[in-house]
C-alpha positions in Angstrom: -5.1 3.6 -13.6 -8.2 4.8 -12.9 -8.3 7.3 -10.0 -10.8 8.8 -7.6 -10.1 12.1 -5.5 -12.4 12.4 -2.8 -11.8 16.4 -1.7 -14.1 15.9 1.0 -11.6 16.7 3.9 -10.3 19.2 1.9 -7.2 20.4 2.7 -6.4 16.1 3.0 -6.9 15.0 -0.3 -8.1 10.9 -0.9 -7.0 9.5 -4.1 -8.4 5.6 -5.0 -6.1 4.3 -7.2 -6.6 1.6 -9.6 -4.9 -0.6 -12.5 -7.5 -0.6 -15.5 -6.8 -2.5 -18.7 -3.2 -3.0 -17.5 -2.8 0.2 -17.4 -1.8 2.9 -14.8 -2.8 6.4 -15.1 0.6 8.5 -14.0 -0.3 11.8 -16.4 -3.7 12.1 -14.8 -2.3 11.9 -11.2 0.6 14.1 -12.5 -2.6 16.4 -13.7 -3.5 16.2 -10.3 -1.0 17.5 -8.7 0.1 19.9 -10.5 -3.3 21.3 -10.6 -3.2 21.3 -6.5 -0.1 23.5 -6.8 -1.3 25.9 -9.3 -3.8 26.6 -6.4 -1.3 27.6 -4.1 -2.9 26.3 -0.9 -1.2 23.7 1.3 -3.0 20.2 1.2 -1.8 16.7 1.5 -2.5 13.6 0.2 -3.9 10.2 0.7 -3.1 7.1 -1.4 -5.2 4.3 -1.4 -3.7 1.3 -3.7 -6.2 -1.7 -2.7 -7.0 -1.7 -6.4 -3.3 -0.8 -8.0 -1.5 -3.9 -9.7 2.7 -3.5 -10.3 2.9 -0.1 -12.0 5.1 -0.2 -15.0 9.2 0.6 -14.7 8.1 3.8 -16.6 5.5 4.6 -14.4 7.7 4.4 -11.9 10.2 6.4 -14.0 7.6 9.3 -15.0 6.7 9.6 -11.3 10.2 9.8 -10.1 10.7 12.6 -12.7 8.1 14.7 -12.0 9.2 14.3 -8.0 12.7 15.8 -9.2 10.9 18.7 -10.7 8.5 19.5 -8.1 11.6 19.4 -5.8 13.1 22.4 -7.4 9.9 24.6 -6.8 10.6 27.4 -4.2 7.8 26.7 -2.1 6.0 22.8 -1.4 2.4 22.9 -1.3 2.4 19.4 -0.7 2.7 19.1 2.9 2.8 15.2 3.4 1.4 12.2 2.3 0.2 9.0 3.8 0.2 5.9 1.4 -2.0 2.7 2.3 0.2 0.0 1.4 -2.0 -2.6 0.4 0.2 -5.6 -0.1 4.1 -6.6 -0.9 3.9 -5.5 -4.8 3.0 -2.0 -3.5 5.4 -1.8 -1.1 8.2 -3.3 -3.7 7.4 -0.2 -5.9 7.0 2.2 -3.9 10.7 1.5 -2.7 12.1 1.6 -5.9 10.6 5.1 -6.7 12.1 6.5 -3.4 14.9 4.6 -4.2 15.3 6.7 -7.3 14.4 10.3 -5.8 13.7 10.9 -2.5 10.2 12.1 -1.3 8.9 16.2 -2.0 7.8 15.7 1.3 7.1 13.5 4.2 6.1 10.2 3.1 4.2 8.2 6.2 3.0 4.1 4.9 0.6 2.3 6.6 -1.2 -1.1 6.3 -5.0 0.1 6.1 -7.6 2.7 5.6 -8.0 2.7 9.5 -4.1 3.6 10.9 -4.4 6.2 7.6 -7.3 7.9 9.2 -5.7 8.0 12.7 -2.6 9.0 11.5 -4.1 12.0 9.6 -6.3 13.1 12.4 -3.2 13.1 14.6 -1.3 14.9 12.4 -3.6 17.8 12.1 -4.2 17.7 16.2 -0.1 17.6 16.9 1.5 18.5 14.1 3.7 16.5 11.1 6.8 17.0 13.0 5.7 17.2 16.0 7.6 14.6 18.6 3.9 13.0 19.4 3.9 12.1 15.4 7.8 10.9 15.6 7.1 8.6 18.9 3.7 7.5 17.3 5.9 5.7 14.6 8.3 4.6 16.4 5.9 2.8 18.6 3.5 1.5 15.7 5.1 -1.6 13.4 2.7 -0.7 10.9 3.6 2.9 10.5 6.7 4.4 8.9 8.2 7.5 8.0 10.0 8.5 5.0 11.8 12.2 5.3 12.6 14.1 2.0 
């Protein structure tokens, strides 16, 4: 996987995702984050996946584990993290990891680039938790919510 982080809208961090070779880059997003939490400063995160084939089972697996151990960390830098979903393969996966471990932290999915940058921007105007947020998926069909 070849990834680009766009820090641009710093504390929301972009990350472009993509399958290169056949192959998925889970240490250097693990590198990632991990380096976000050695900088001990709330941020969240953006996945794009347009460009990301089937990960491996042990992708999945590696992810999933790093998850667990993030969980046990007193504090959670990560705040929340909105994942374009860009097609059923995506989606299939990205069950199966939450399926194995639940989230760090609040998990929205959405279709496109677009409802990811509305979302964001009304996260940060009413809050992650707030009840504008909680109606705001209840009333989209192409917004969910997973909780941790």
């Amino acid at each position: 996987m070849s990834m680009v982080v766009d820090e641009n809208e710093f504390p929301h961090v972009r990350v472009y995702l993509a399958t290169q070779d056949g192959e998925n880059d889970v240490p250097g997003l693990v590198k990632l984050w991990k380096k976000k939490y050695d900088d001990a400063i709330d941020f969240s995160f953006c996945f794009h996946t347009k460009h990301l084939v089937f990960p491996k089972l042990s992708d999945i697996r590696d992810l999933a584990t790093f998850i667990k151990q993030q969980k046990k960390l007193p504090y959670q830098y990560l705040q929340y993290s909105i994942i374009i979903i860009s097609g059923n393969v995506i989606r299939s996966a990205t069950k199966f990891l939450f399926s194995i471990t639940k989230p760090m932290s609040t998990v929205f999915l959405v279709k496109d680039e677009v409802k990811a940058r509305e979302l964001n921007k009304l996260i940060i105007r009413n809050g992650r938790d707030s009840n504008f947020i909680k109606t705001y998926v209840k009333m989209n069909k192409t917004v969910s919510r997973l909780n941790p």
